[in-house]
N, C-alpha and C positions, 0 to 999 in steps of 0.2 A: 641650688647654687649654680652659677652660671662657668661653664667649661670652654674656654676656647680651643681651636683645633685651626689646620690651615695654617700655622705658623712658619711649618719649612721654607717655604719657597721665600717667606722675606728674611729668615737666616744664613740663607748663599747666597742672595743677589748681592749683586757683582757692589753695586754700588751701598751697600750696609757692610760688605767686609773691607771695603775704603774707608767707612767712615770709623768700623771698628781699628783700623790701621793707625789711621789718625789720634784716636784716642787714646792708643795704647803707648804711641810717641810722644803723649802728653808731657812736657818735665823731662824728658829721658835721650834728647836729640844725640848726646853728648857720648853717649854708651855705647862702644865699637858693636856689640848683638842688635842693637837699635838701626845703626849704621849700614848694615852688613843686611840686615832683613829689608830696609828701606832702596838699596843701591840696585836690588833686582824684585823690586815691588810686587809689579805686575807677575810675575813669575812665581812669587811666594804664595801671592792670593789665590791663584789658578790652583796649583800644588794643593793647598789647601781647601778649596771649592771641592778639587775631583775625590780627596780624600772622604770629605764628608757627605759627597753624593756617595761613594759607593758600600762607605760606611767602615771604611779601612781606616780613618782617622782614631788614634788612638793619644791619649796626653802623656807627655814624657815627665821624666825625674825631676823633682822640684831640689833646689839648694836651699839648706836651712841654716840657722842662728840661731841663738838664746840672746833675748835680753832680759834686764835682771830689775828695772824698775820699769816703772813701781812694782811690778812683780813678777817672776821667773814665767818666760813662754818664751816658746819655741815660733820663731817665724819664717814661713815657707814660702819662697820665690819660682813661683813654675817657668817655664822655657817661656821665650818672647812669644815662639807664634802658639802656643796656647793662653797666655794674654790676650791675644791678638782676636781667639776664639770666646771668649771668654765675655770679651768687650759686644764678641757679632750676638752670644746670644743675648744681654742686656739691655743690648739695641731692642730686640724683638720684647722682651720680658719684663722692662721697666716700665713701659703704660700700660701694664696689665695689673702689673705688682702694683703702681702707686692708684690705681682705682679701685683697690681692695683694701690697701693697709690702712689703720688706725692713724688719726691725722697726726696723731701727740706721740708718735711714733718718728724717732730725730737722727737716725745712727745711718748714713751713710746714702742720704737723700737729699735730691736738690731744692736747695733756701731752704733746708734743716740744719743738721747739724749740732755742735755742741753749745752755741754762745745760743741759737735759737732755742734750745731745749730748756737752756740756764733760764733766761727770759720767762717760758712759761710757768716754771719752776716757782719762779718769784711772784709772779702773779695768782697761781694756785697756793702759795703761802700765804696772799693777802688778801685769798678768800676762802679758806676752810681753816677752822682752828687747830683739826691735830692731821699730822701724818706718820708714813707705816714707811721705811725704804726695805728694798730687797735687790739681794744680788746671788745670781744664780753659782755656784761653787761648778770651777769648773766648766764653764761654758763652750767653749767650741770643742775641746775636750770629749765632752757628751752626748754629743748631739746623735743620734740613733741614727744610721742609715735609712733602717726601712721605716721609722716614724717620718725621716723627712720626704720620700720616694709618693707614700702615702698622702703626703700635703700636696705633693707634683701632680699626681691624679687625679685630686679631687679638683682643681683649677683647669686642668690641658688635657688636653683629647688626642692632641696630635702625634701619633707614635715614635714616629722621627726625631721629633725635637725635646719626645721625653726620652727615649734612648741614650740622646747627646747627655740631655742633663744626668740622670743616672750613671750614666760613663765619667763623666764630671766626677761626682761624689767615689763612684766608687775608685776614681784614680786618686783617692787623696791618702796623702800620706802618714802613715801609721803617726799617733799624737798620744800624746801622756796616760799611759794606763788609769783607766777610773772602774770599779767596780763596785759599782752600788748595785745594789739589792733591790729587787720593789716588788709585790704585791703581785704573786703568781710564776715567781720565776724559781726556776729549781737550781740546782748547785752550781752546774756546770754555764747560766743562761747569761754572765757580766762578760764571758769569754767568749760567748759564742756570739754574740751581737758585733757587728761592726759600726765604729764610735769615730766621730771624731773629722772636723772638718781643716784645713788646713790656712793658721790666719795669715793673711799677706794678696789672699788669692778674692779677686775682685767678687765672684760668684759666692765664695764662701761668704762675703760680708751681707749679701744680700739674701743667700740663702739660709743664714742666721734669724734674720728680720722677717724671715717665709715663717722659721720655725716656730718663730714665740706669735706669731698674728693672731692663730687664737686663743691667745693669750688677754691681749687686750680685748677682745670682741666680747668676751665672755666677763671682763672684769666690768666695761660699759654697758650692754647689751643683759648681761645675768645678772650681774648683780646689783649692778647699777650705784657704783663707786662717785662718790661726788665729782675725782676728777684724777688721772692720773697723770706721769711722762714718763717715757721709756726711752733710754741710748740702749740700745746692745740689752746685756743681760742685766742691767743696772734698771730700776724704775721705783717709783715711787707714788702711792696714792694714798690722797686724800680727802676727809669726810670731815662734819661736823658733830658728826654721833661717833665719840670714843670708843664705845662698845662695839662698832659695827668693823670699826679697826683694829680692835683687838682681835675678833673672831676673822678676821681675812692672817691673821698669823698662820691659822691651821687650815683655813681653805685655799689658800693660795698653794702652798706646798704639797695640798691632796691633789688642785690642779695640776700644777707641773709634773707629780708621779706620773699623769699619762703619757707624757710629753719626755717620761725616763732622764726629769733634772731634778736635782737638789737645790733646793736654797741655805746659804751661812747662819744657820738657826740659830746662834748666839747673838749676831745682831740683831735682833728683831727686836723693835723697841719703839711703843707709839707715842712719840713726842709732842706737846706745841708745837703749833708752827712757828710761834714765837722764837722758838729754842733754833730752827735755820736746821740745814741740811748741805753737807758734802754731797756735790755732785757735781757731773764731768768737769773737773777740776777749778770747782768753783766754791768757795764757802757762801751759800746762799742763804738771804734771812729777809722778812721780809721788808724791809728799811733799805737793806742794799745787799752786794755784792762783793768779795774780797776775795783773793789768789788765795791759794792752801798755801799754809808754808810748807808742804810737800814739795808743793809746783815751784814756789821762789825758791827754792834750794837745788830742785833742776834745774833749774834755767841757771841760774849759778852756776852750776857744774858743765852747762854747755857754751857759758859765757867762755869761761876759761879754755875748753877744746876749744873753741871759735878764736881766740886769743892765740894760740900756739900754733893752731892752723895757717893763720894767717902771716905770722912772723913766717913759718918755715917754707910758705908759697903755695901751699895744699888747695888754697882757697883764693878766691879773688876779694878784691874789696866787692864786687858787685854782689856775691854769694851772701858776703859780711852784711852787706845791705837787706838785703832779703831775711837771713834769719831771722838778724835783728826786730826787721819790721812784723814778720809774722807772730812773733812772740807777743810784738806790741801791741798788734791786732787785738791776738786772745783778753791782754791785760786789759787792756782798753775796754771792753765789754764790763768789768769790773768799776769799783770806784776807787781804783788804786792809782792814783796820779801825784801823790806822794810819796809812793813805790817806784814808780817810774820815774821823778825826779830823782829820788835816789839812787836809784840803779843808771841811771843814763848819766853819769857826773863820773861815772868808772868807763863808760865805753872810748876809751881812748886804745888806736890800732895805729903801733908803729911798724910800718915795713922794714925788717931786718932786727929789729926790738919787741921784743916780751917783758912790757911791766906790766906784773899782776897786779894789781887794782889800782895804777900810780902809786 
């Protein structure tokens, strides 16, 4: 396996933490911390260069929230200029990572994605007869400190910039108690691991996607699976030999044991592909494509914020425009345009009026 090293010197040059600067102001101009880090640039970057040459740089308190759909997580916002960090080392680590990873591999890579994922989704339905989906319980949650430190080493050579990355993990902040059990560990061994990465944080999304890599290599590569696709902890494979999907029920979850994740063992269920598949918020078959009524019933519900917003001045028409259209985006990937006819006959935004659906 091939290790690279030599990495520091292109994670402090002057001109990668510019362009980390830049990226991290992505969407965010508007944010007084954005503002205020941007007004004395040059001087923030510097400050931050001498910190990580001498190895005094340390990552501060992230701010968190719960949201509650589709399902209860905690999301954590770390300080701008550890963003800022975050984005320098990506810079260095994203054409390393995207020359390794599994191509059908779609969560949070460029020209992947979820409409891209959906896509293969539906073409792998209209070529293999049956499929297996699995979703890991718990996912960022679990994720084992020194399992993933272990992935860091087997890839980088370079001390410096695995110091950074382990400094990274190990500043993340404490995440949902999970104490699963596995296969050689004694009483006390769910409490003594350090778990848990923190979502929100640009790194953690990527080093997610570090964690499960071999995951797919071994599903293509060992066993040689007709065809899989992976978002995050969600994926789905399939074959034309039933039997050979049935027996990936209990090989895949012996896999993950090493990897210290569970999968939702009541789901497991190997379907037609006829029968379609829930995934990244798509009801996929192979004929076409349609919104979950999970997902039209969110956007529903954000229609309406976006409606009260707007009356009460919170938002701009232009804001109003943008949701709007990105929603459309998603829908639009679908064959739902008698959805969006219908829902587009309610989008009516009066300045100083709130009518609910006319």
């Amino acid at each position: 396996m091939k290790r690279y090293a030599d990495l520091w010197p292109g994670l402090i040059n002057w001109k990668n933490l510019l362009l980390a600067a830049k990226r991290a102001r992505r969407g965010k101009r508007d944010r007084p911390v954005v503002q205020q880090f941007d007004f004395q640039l040059e001087w923030e970057l510097l400050l931050l260069r001498s910190e990580l040459e001498k190895g005094s740089y340390h990552p501060g308190p992230f701010r968190t929230h719960k949201i509650f759909r589709p399902k209860t997580r905690m999301i954590s916002a770390a300080p701008y200029r550890d963003r800022v960090v975050h984005h320098a080392i990506m810079n260095v680590l994203e054409p390393i990572l995207e020359t390794h990873f599994y191509q059908h591999s779609y969560a949070c890579r460029v020209r992947k994605g979820t409409h891209a994922a959906s896509r293969h989704l539906q073409t792998l339905l209209r070529t293999y007869r049956y499929s297996l989906q699995f979703d890991i319980r718990k996912f960022f949650p679990s994720i084992d400190h020194d399992v993933l430190k272990i992935g860091f080493r087997r890839r980088l050579k370079d001390r410096s910039f695995l110091k950074l990355l382990e400094l990274i993990v190990d500043g993340s902040n404490p995440q949902e108690p999970v104490l699963d059990y596995f296969s050689g560990d004694d009483l006390f061994t769910p409490f003594e691991c350090r778990k848990g990465l923190p979502i929100g944080n640009l790194t953690s999304q990527w080093f997610a996607n570090w964690y499960l890599d071999p995951l797919d290599h071994w599903l293509t590569s060992h066993m040689r699976i007709g065809g899989h696709v992976r978002y995050c902890d969600d994926f789905v494979i399939l074959d034309n030999d039933r039997q050979k999907l049935c027996e990936m029920k209990h090989a895949v979850p012996e896999f993950l044991a090493k990897l210290r994740l569970k999968v939702h063992s009541e789901r497991l269920a190997v379907l037609p592909s006829a029968a379609g598949r829930t995934f990244v918020g798509y009801r996929i078959l192979p004929s076409h494509r349609v919104i979950t009524a999970e997902g039209k019933q969110r956007f529903l519900r954000r229609l309406r914020w976006i409606k009260r917003s707007f009356v009460n001045g919170d938002i701009s028409r232009e804001a109003v425009h943008g949701r709007l259209m990105s929603w459309m985006g998603h829908a639009g990937q679908a064959d739902s345009l008698p959805l969006l006819r219908k829902l587009a006959a309610d989008w009516v935004f009066i300045e100083g009026k709130f009518d609910h659906f006319r």
